[in-house]
C-alpha positions as CSV (number, residue, x, y, z in Angstrom):
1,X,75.0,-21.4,-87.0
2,X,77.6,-24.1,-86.6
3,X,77.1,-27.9,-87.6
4,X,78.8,-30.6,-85.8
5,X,81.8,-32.0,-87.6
6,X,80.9,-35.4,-89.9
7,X,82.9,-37.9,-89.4
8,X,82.0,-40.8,-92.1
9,X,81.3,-44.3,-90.4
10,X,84.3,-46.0,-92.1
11,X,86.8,-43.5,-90.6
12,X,85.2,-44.3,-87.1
13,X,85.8,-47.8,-87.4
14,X,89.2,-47.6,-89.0
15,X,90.1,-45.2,-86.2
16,X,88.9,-47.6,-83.7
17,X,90.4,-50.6,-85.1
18,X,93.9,-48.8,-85.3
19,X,93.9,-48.0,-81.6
20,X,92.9,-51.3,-80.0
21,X,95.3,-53.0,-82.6
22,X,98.1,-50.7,-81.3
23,X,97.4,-51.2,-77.2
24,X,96.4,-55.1,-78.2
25,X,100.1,-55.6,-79.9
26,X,101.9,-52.7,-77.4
27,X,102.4,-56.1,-75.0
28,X,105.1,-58.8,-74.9
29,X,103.7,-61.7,-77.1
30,X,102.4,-65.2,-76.7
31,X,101.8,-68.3,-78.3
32,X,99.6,-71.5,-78.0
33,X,100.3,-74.9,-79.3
34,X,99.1,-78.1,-79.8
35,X,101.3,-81.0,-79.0
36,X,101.2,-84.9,-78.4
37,X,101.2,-84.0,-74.8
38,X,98.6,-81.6,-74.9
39,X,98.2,-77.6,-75.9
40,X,101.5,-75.5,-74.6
41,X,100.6,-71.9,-73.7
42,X,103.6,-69.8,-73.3
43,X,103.8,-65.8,-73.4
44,X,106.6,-63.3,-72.2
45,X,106.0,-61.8,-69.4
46,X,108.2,-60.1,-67.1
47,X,105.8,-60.3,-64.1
48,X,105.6,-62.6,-61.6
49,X,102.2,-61.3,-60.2
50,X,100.0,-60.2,-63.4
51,X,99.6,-63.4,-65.4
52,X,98.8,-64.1,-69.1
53,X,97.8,-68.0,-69.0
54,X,94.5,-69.3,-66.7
55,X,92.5,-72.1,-66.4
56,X,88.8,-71.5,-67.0
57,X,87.3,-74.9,-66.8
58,X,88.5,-78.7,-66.3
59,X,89.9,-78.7,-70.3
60,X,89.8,-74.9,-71.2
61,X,92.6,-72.5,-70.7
62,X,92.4,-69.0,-71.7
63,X,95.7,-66.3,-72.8
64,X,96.1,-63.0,-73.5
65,X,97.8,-60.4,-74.3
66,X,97.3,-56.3,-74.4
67,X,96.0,-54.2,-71.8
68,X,96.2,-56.1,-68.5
69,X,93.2,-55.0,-66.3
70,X,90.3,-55.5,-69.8
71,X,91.6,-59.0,-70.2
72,X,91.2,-60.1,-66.6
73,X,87.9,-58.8,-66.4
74,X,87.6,-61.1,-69.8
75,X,89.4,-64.1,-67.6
76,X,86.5,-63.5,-64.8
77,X,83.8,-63.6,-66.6
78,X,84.8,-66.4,-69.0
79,X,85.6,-68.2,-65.7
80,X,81.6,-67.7,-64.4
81,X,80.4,-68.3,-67.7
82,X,82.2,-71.6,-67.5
83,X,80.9,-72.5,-63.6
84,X,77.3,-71.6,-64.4
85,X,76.8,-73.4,-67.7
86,X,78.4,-76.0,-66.4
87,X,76.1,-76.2,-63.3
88,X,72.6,-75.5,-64.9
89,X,73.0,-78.2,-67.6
90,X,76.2,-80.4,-67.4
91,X,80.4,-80.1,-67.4
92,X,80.7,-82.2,-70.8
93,X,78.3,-78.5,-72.3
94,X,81.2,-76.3,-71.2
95,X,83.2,-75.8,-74.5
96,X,85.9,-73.9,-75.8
97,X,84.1,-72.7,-79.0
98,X,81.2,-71.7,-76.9
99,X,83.5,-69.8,-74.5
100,X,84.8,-68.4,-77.9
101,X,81.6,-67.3,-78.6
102,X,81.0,-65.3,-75.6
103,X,84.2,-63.6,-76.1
104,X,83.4,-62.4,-79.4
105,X,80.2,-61.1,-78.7
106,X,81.8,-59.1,-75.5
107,X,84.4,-57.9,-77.3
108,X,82.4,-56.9,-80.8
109,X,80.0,-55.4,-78.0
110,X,82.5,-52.8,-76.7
111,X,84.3,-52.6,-80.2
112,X,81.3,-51.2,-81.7
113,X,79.4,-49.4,-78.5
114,X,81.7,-48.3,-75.8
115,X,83.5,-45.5,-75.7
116,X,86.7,-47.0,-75.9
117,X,87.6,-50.4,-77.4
118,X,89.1,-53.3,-75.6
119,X,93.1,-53.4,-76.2
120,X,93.2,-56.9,-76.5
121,X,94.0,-59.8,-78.1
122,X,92.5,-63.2,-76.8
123,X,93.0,-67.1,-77.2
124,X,91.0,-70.0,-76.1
125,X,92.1,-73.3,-75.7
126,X,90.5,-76.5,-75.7
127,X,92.7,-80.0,-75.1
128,X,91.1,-83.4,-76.4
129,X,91.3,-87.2,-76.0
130,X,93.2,-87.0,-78.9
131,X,95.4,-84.3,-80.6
132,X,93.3,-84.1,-83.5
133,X,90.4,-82.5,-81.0
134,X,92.1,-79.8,-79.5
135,X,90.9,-76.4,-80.6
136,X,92.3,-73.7,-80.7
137,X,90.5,-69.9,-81.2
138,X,91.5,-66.4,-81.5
139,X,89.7,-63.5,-80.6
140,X,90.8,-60.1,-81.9
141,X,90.0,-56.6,-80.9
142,X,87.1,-55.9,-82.6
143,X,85.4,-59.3,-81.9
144,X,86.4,-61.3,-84.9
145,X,86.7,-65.1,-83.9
146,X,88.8,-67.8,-85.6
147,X,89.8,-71.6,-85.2
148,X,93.7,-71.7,-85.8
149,X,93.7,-75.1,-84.6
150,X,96.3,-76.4,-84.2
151,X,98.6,-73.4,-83.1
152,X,98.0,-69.0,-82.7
153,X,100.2,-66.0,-82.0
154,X,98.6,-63.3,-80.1
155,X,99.7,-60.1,-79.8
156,X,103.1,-58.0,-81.2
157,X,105.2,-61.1,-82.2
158,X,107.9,-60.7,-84.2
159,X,106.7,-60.8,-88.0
160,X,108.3,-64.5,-88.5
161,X,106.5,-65.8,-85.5
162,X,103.4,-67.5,-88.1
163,X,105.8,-68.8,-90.6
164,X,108.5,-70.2,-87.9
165,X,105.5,-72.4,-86.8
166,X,103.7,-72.8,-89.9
167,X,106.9,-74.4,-91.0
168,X,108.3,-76.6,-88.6
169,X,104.5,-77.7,-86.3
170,X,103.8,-81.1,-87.0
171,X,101.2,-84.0,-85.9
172,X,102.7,-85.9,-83.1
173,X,104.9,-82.6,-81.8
174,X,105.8,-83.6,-78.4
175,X,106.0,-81.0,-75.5
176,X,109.7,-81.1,-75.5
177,X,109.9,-80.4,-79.1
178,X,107.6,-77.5,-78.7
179,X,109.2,-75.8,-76.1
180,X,111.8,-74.5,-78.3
181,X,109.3,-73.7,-81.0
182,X,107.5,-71.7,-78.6
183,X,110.6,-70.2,-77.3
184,X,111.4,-69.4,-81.3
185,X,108.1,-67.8,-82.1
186,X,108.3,-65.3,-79.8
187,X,111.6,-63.8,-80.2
188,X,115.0,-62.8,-78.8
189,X,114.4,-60.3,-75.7
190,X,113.8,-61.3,-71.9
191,X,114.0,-64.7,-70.5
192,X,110.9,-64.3,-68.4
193,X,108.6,-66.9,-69.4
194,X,104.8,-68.0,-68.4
195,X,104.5,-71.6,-69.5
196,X,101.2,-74.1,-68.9
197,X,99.7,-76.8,-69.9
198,X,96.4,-78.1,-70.9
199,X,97.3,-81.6,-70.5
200,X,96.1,-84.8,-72.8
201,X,94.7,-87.8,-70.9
202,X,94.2,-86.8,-67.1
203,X,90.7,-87.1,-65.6
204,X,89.1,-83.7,-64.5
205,X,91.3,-80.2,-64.5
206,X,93.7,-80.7,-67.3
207,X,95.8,-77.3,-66.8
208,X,99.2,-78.0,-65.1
209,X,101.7,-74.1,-64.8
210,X,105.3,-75.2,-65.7
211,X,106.6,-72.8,-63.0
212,X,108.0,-70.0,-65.8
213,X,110.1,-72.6,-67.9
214,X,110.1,-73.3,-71.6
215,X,110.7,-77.2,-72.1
């Protein structure tokens, strides 16, 4: 008589968190960053047609990195989440923390039950009246959720990428100052660029592309 093979719980998990941090970090980074101007969102990204950076509601933006075809599903459904909430009760209840929230409970929900984990790496984005409100939170692989207000790196950046903005972000950073922060933080390789805007002080949808340019 055979008996299955056991396989203790913590290996499972370690084995799981190992792959979707591998496929989450296999793609080009990206970077979001709070300014005087409002939050920056720029990532590599070599194509023209598979984006990175969205708008999900009239001051949210959403970015990602990882495997391309699990975060757009995320993008779609943080996009309905958004539209429904917002129509059942009022706009002003759509938030970034509680699109956050969703996220993390979709992501921990596949990290834990699905076959295969999500190879992801996801940031939400929230722009304010002023630049002390904007929020910023990161949602990893396995569903873990964080505010790193006021900036986050997602993805395989190059291991200076945290301190290089630790160091030199500031209150009061305007967007052309951040542009070559951004540009910094993730690294010497391609030019190709996806650059937008959550941007402070306009009335209704606050997200603005930059057509592909770093400031």
């Amino acid at each position: 008589m055979t008996y299955p093979l056991y396989v203790p719980p913590e290996q499972i998990i370690k084995d799981r968190a190992d792959f979707a941090r591998r496929g989450a970090q296999r793609g080009l980074p990206a970077v979001v960053i709070s300014t005087a101007d409002g939050v920056l969102l720029a990532a590599r990204n070599a194509s023209r047609a598979l984006h990175k950076l969205s708008e999900i509601y009239d001051k949210i933006a959403f970015a990602a990195v990882g495997k391309w075809s699990e975060f757009e599903a995320l993008r779609v459904a943080g996009i309905r989440y958004a539209d429904l909430r917002g129509y059942a009760y009022d706009r002003a209840d759509v938030t970034g923390r509680g699109l956050a929230g969703a996220y993390a409970q979709t992501i921990a929900a596949a990290f834990t039950g699905d076959p295969k984990p999500l190879e992801v790496d996801v940031a939400v984005a929230q722009v304010g009246e002023r630049q002390a409100d904007d929020a910023v939170f990161h949602i990893t692989f396995d569903g873990a959720v964080s505010d790193e207000s006021p900036w986050a790196v997602l993805g395989g950046a190059p291991s200076g990428a945290r301190q290089t903005l630790a160091e030199n972000w500031r209150p009061g950073l305007t967007l052309a100052e951040a542009g070559p922060l951004a540009r910094a933080a993730l690294g010497e390789g391609t030019n190709a660029f996806e650059v937008a805007l959550l941007r402070r002080g306009v009335a209704g949808r606050a997200f603005e592309s930059l057509l592909g340019a770093l400031p």
